[in-house]
N, C-alpha and C positions, 0 to 999 in steps of 0.2 A: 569593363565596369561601366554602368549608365550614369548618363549624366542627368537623369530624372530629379525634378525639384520634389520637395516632401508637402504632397497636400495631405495633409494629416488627417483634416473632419472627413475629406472624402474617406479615407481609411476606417473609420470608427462607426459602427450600427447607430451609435448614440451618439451623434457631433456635440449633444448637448452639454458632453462630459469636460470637453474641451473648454474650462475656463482659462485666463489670461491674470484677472484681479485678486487681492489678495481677499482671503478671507477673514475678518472681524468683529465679535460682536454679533456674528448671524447673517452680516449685510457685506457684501462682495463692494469693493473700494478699490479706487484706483489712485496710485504712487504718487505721492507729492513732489517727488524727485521723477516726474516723468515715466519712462519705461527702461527696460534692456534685453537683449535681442539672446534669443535662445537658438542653437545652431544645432544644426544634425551634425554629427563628426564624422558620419559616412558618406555626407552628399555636399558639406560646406553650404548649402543654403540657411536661413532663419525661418524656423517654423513657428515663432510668436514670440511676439512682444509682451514683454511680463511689467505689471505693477512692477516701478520700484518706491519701494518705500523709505521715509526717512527716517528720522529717530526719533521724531514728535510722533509719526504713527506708531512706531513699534512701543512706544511710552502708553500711548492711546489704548493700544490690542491690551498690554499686560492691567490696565488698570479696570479694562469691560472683563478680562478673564479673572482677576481679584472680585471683581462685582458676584459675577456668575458661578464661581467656586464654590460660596456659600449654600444657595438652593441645590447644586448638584451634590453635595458632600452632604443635603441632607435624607437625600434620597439613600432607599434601602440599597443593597447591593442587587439583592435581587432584578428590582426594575432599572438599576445600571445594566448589567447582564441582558435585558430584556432588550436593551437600544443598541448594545454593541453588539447581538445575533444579529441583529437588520442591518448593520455596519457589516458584518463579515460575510452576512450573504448577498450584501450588494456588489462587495468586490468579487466577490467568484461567479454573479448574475456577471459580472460584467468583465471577467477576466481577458477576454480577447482583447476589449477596446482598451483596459489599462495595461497591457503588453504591449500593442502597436504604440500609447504614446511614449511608455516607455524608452522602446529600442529607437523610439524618432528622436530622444533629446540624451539618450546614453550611450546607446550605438549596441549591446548586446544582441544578439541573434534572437529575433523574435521564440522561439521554443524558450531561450532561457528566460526570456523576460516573464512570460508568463508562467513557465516556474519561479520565477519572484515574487509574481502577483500571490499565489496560493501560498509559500512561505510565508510575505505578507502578514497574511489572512488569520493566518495561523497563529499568530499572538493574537489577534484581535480574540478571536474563539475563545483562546487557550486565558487568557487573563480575563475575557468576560465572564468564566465560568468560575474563575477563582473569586471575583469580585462576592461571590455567595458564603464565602470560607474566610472573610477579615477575622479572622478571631482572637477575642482575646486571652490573658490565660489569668490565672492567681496563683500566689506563688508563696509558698511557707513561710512565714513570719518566722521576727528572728526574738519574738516576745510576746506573750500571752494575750495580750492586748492589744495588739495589731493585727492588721490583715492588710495585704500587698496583692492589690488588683491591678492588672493591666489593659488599657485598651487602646484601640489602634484607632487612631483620625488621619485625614490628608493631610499632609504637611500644607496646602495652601496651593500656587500657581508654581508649575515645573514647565520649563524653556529647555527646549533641544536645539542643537547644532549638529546638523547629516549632512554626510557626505553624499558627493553625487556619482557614487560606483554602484549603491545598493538606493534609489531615491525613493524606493515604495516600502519596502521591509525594515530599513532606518530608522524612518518615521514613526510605522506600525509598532519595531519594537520597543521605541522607547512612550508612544502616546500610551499603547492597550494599559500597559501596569498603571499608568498615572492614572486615566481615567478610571479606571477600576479599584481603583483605592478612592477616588473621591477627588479628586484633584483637577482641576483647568490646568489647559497645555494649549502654551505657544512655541508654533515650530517654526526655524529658520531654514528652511531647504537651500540645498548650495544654490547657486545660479547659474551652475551650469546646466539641473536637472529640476525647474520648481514643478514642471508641469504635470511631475508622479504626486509631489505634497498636495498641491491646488486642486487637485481631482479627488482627495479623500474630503476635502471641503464640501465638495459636491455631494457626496455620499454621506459626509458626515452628515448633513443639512436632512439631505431624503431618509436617511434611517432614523431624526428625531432628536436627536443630539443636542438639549440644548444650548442656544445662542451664548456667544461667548465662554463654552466649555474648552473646544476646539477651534482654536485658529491657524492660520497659515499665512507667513508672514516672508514675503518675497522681499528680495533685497541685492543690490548688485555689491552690497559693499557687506563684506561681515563683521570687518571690524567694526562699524559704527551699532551694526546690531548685538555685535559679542556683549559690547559698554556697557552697553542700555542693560542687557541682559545680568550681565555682571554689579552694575550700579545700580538697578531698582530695588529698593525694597521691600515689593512686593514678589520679588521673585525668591522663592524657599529651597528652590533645588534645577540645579543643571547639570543638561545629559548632556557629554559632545562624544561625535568620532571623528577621529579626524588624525592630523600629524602628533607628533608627540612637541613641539616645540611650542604648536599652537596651545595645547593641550598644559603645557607649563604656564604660558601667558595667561591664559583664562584662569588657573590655578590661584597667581599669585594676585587677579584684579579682584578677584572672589576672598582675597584671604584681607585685602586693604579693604575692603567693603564696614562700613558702619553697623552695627547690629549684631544680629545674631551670626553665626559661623552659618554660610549656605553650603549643603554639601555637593560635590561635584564628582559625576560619575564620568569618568573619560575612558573609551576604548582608541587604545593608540595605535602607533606602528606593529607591524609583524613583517619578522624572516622567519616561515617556517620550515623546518628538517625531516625528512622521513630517512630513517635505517634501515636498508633492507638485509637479510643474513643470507647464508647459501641455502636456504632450504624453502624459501620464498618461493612461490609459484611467478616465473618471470611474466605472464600473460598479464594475470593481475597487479602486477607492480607497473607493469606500463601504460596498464588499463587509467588506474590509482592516479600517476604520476601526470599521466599526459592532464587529465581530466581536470585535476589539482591545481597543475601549473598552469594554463590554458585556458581552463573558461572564464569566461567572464573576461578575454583577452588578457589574461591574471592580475587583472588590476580589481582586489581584494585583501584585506589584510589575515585573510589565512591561506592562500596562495603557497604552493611549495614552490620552495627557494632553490634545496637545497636536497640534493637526495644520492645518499650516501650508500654506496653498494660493494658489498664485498668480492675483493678481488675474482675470487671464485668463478662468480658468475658474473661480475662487471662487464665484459666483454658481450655475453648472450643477451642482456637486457639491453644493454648499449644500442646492439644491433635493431633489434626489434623497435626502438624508442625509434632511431632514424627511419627507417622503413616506414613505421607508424605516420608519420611526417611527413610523407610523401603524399598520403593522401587529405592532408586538411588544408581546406580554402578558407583564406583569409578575405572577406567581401562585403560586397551588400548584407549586411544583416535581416533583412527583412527577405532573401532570398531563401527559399530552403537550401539549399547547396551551399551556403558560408556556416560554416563552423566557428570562425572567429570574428568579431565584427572589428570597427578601429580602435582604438585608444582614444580616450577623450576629446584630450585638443594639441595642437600642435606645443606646446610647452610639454607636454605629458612624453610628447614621440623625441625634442630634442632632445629632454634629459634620457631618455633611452637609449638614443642614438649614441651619445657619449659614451653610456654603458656598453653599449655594442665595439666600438674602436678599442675599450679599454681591455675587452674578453681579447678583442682579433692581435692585442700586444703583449696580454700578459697570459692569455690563458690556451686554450684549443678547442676554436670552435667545431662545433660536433656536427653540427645540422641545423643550415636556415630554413625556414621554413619558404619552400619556390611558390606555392600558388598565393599569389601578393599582389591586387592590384597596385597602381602607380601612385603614391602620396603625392598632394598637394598642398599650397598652403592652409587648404580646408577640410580636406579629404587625408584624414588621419590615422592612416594603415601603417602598422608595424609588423614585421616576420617572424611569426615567434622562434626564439634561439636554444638550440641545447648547447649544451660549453662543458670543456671538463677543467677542473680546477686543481693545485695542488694542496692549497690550505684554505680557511676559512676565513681569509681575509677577506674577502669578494662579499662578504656575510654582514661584514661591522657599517654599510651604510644599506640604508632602503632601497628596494628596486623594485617599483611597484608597475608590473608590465608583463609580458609572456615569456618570463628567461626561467631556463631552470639549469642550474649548476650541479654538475657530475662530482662528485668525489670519492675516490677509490679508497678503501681503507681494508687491511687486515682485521682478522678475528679477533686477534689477542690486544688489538687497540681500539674496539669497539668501548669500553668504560672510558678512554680517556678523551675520547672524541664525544663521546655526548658530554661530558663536561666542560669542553670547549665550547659545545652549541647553548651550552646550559649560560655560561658564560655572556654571551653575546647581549647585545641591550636591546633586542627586537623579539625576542624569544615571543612566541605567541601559541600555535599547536605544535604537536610533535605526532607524527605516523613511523610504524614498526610495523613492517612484514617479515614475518618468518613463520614455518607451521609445526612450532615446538611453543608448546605455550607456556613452559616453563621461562624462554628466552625472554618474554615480555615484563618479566617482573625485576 
């Protein structure tokens, strides 16, 4: 493992993209609360000091995006559409350099990162294009003398809260709808990862975007930005991802809020399950399984948890799963040869760790994974684990990291078992391999 620090601009064709301040209002601004310090979790250095802002600015950002809402909401959809194509082709002009800072402040293996950047991308396109189809409808009167027309406006300024697993596609998917519907959007990027939000500023700004539509609003502390966000009343709607506990609080400070009800779209936790039957092609289900649990060092909330195989062939996929294991390197992410990069930050790898003692007491571990450089207190590598389990208790708390739990199950207890996972308060996707397509319904 090197001990190389992360010069980042050197990395990047365009150093330029590499901003620090927050974006508002159009005009790039720096923290009245100072700065805070953004680390790589592969290499323990700081690769940039970020604006932090306080709650007087974030007060400031939502009242120039109230401002700027209006002109942009009166713009056709069409020339909305017109400014988010030069958004969407700024990020694929520039997908390398938004990969590399990516994987500098998230740790994912540079290939995946920049299949994040074009995921991305992909709402920005996909909602710019929709922005031409607001439509409205009318709708049959319920008396001769009426008529029931419908039309669709912006609700006003829509605030997000992302997580920092996904900090380019987060963003993207909750800005493109807002702004394509007519709407200013302030976003709170986590602090572990701002420098994916801070750099759509940049593009936002070069593709024409006007000032104060789009902000980016860094912050070391969320909860004072949750408040704000929670407590203004100009803010009409908020997206979060995130925990589901946080996800209750932001709930209930939205629901004490004066005025009007604001509505709140929260994507929470996930454990998810895949079924596999006897007649599953085992290649593909380990293909499936490893791919699922693993990338992203499976820290995602649709991540398989949990992958249930029938006795049958339990054994032959088992096998193949370890084997498979043998060859992933867990590394440098900016390496071609790592497959998984680290885990966020050392809080991310203790709660793992715990997990990890609690499979080696109560369950059977299957296979660590060995090529694993040496964790430090900054250098934040975990092994990814197969484990085999006997019930789906291991299922009822969150495990957000590279584990994937085995459970063996009979044919004739395949209906009582998915109603156990059905059950579960983290339920999020569900995957089914078998090549009876009858079995799937």
């Amino acid at each position: 493992m090197t001990d190389a620090k992360t010069d980042l601009k050197s990395m990047l064709k365009d150093p330029s993209l590499l901003e620090t301040r927050a974006y508002i209002g159009g005009e790039w601004v720096d923290g009245d609360d100072g700065t805070f310090d953004v680390v790589n979790p592969a290499r323990g250095d700081v690769i940039a000091k970020v604006a932090n802002l306080s709650r007087a600015q974030v007060a400031g950002a939502i009242a120039q995006a109230e401002k700027a809402q209006k002109e942009w909401a009166s713009w056709t959809g069409k020339e909305r559409a017109g400014v988010m194509r030069k958004w969407f082709d700024l990020m694929m002009k520039n997908q390398d350099d938004l990969g590399a800072i990516l994987t500098a402040e998230q740790g994912k293996p540079l290939g995946e990162a920049k299949g994040e950047i074009a995921y991305g991308a992909s709402f920005i396109e996909f909602f710019g294009e929709e922005a031409k189809r607001v439509y409205g409808e009318t709708i049959p009167g319920h008396q001769r003398d009426k008529r029931i027309t419908v039309i669709k406006q912006p609700i006003g300024v829509a605030a997000s809260i992302t997580p920092w697993n996904f900090p380019n596609a987060m963003i993207t998917r909750k800005a493109a709808p807002a702004l394509a519907a007519g709407c200013a959007f302030v976003a709170r990027p986590a602090a572990e990862t701002p420098l994916s939000a801070i750099v759509m500023g940049v593009l936002a700004e070069r593709a024409g975007i006007p000032a104060g539509v789009f902000n980016v609003l860094p912050s070391s502390s969320s909860s004072a930005v949750g408040k704000e966000f929670c407590e203004n009343p100009a803010v009409r709607k908020l997206t979060f991802t995130g925990s589901t506990e946080a996800a209750k609080s932001i709930n209930r400070a939205l629901a004490a809020k004066d005025g009007p009800i604001v509505p709140l779209i929260a994507e929470t936790g996930g454990q998810n399950a895949m079924i596999v039957d006897s007649t599953a092609l085992p290649e593909q289900v380990v293909d499936d399984a490893l791919l699922s649990g693993f990338g992203s060092a499976g820290q995602r909330c649709s991540a398989l948890r949990l992958l249930c195989l029938q006795e049958d062939t339990a054994d032959t996929i088992i096998t193949m799963m370890v084997q498979a294991m043998d060859h992933f390197t867990v590394g440098d992410p900016y390496y071609l040869s790592s497959d998984i990069g680290p885990v966020i930050d050392m809080d991310a790898h203790d709660i793992l760790t715990k997990h990890k003692r609690r499979l080696e007491r109560e369950a059977k571990v299957l296979k660590i994974c060995p090529n694993v450089p040496a964790t430090t207190k900054d250098k934040c590598y975990f092994a990814p684990i197969l484990a085999e389990i006997d019930d789906i208790s291991f299922m009822e708390r969150e495990v957000f990291g590279p584990v994937i739990h085995v459970l063996r199950y009979k044919a004739k207890e395949r209906m009582k078992l998915i109603e156990k996972i059905n059950g579960l308060g983290y339920g999020l996707t569900f995957g089914f391999h078998s090549r009876i397509v009858e079995q799937a319904n």
